[in-house]
Each structure stands twice: as C-alpha cells, then as structure tokens.
C-alpha positions as CSV (number, residue, x, y, z in Angstrom):
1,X,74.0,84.3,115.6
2,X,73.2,87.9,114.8
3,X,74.3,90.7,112.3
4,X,75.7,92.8,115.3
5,X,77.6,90.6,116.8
6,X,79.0,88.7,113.9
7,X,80.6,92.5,112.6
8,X,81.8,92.9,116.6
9,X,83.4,89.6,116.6
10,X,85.1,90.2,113.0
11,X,86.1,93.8,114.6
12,X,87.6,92.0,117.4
13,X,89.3,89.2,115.5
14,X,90.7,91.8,112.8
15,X,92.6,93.9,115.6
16,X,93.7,90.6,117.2
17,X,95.3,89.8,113.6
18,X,97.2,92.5,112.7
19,X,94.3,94.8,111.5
20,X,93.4,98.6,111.6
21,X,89.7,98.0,111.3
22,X,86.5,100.5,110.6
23,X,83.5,99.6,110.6
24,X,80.5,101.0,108.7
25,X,78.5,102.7,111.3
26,X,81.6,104.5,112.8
27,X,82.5,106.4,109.4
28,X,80.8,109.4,109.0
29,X,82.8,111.5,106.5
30,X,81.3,109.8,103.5
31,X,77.5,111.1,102.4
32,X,74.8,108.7,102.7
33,X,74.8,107.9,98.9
34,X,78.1,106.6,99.5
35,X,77.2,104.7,102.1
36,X,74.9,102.7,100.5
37,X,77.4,100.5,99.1
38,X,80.0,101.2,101.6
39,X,80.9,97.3,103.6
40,X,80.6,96.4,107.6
41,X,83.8,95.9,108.3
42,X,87.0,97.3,106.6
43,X,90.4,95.9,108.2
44,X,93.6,97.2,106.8
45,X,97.1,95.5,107.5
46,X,99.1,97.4,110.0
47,X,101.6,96.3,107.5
48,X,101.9,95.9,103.8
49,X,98.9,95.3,101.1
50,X,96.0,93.5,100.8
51,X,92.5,94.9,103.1
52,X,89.9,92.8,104.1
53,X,86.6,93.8,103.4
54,X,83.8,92.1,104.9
55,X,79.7,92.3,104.6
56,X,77.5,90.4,106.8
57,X,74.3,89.3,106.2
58,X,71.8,87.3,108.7
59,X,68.6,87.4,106.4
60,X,69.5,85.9,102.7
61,X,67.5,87.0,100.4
62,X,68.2,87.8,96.2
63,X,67.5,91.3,97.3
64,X,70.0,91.3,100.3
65,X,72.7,89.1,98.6
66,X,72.9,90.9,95.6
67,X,72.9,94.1,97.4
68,X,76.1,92.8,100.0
69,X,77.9,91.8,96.6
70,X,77.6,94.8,94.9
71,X,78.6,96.5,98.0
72,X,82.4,94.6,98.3
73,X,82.6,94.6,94.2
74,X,82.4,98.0,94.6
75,X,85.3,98.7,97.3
76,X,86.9,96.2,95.4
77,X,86.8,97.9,92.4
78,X,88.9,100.9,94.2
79,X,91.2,98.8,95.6
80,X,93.0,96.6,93.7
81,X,95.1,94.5,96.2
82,X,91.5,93.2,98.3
83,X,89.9,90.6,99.4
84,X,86.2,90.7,100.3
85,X,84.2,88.0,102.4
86,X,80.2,87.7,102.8
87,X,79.5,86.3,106.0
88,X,76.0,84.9,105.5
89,X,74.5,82.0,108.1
90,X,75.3,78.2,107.2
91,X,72.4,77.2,105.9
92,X,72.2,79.9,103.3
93,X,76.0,79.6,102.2
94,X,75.4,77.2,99.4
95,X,72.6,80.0,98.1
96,X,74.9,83.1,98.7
97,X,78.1,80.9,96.3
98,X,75.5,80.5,93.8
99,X,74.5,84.0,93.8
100,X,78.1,84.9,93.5
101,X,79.0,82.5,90.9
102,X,76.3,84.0,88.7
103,X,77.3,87.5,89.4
104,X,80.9,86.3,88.2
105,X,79.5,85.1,84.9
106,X,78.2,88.9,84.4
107,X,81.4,90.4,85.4
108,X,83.0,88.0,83.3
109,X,80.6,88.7,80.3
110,X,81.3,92.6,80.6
111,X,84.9,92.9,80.9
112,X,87.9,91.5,78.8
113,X,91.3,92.9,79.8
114,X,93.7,94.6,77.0
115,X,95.6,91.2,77.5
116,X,92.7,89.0,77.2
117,X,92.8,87.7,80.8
118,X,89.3,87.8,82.4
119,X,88.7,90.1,85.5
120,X,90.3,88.9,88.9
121,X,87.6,89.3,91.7
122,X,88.7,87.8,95.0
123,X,85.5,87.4,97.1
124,X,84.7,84.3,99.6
125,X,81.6,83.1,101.1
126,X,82.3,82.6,105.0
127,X,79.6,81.6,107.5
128,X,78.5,83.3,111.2
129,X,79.5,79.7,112.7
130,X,83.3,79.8,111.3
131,X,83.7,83.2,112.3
132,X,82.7,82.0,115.9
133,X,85.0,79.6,115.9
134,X,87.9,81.4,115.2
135,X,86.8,83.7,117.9
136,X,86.6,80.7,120.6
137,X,90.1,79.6,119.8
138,X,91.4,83.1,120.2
139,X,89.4,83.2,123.4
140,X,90.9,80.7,124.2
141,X,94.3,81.6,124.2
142,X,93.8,85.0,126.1
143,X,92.3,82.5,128.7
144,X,95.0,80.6,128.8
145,X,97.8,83.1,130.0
146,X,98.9,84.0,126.0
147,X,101.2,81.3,125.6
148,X,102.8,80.7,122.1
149,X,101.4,82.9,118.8
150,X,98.3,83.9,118.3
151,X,95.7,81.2,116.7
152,X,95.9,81.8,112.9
153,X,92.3,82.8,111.1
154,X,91.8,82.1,107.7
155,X,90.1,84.6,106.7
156,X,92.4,87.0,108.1
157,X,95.9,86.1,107.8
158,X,98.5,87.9,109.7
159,X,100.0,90.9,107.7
160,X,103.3,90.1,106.3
C-alpha cells in the first residue's frame, strides 16, 4: 500500500466518522517553514473535542520516523485535547514503537509538570493494513444498502 492512498483512505474514513478533515497538501495559508512539520491528515470532530492527527509514512527510516514524530508532537503541542497516529507499513511497526518509546524517554527527561506528573503525549502506531481494513468493512456497508450504524474504527471513534 502507498503513502497516497493510505492519507485518501484515512480522508475518506474520517468524513465517514464524524470528521471535518484537511489534509496537508490542500492547506496553503501556512508558509512553507510551517509546513515542514505540519501532519497528512488533520480530522476535527463535527462535534465536541479531541482532533485526530495522522502522519503516514511508507519508507521507515530514523530519518523519516523521527521527522513524522516531531511533526504530530508538534500539532500536539498546540492542541491539547489530540490524539496523533503514525501510520507506518506492518513490518516496520515494531521499529516505529521503538522509535516512539525512546522519543518519550526524552520528552519525559525534559519536562516535569508544576504538579510533578510527567507530560501526557497521546500518540499510536497504526499500520497501512489496519487502516485498509477498516475501509473494507465500511465498504462494505455502503455495498450493502447502509443497513444498521456505521462500522466503528478505532482509530477514529465517532464524536460524542
């Protein structure tokens, strides 16, 4: 699966759910030095708190990983109330937590609250192949005639 397609099926599966989404290449109001570490895909709630932020990746490398991470950390950072995903291909999953995981240890080393609590970063590691599959089953149930609720995606759960 490719980088393109993954961010148009996430686009696709974020409206489905509930979502205002933008995605990177349509935003053109912010200079390119913010763009640098501005994410794929941005889906806000129709309703309520709590955006979505999403980066994809289809080549893993410390370079790319690092650079995806700093990139939702840093719309993170501005929004208090998100949750950022890297969507990176199965087999480079287990290197992309690691990555994370070790990036936490920084933030963690930098940055005590006045209360004492350590930082809160919510970020997941999703693959291409489960994004897929939440776009099959939703496929699925335009195909067959809409019947019932929408299928539920984890990763984007319906705004409340």
């Amino acid at each position: 699966m490719k980088q393109p397609r993954t961010i148009k099926h996430l686009t696709f599966l974020a409206g489905a759910s509930g979502y205002n989404v933008t995605a990177r290449k349509k935003d053109r109001a912010q200079s390119s030095e913010e763009k640098k570490f501005f994410p794929d895909v941005i889906a806000v709630p129709f309703k309520g708190k709590g955006e979505r932020v999403f980066e994809v990746e289809a080549i893993v490398t410390n370079n790319t990983v690092f650079k995806s991470l700093v990139s939702v950390l840093s719309f993170l950072v501005k929004h208090k109330h998100s949750h950022g995903y890297l969507v990176v291909p199965e087999k480079d999953r287990v290197f992309a937590e690691q990555s994370w995981n070790h990036l936490k240890e920084v933030i963690r080393g930098f940055g005590k609250t006045a209360q004492g609590a350590n930082p809160k970063v919510n970020l997941t590691v999703i693959t291409f192949q489960q994004v897929k599959k939440d776009l099959d089953k939703h496929d699925k149930w335009f195909q067959g005639g809409r019947v019932g609720q929408p299928p539920k995606c984890k990763f984007l759960p319906r705004p409340s």
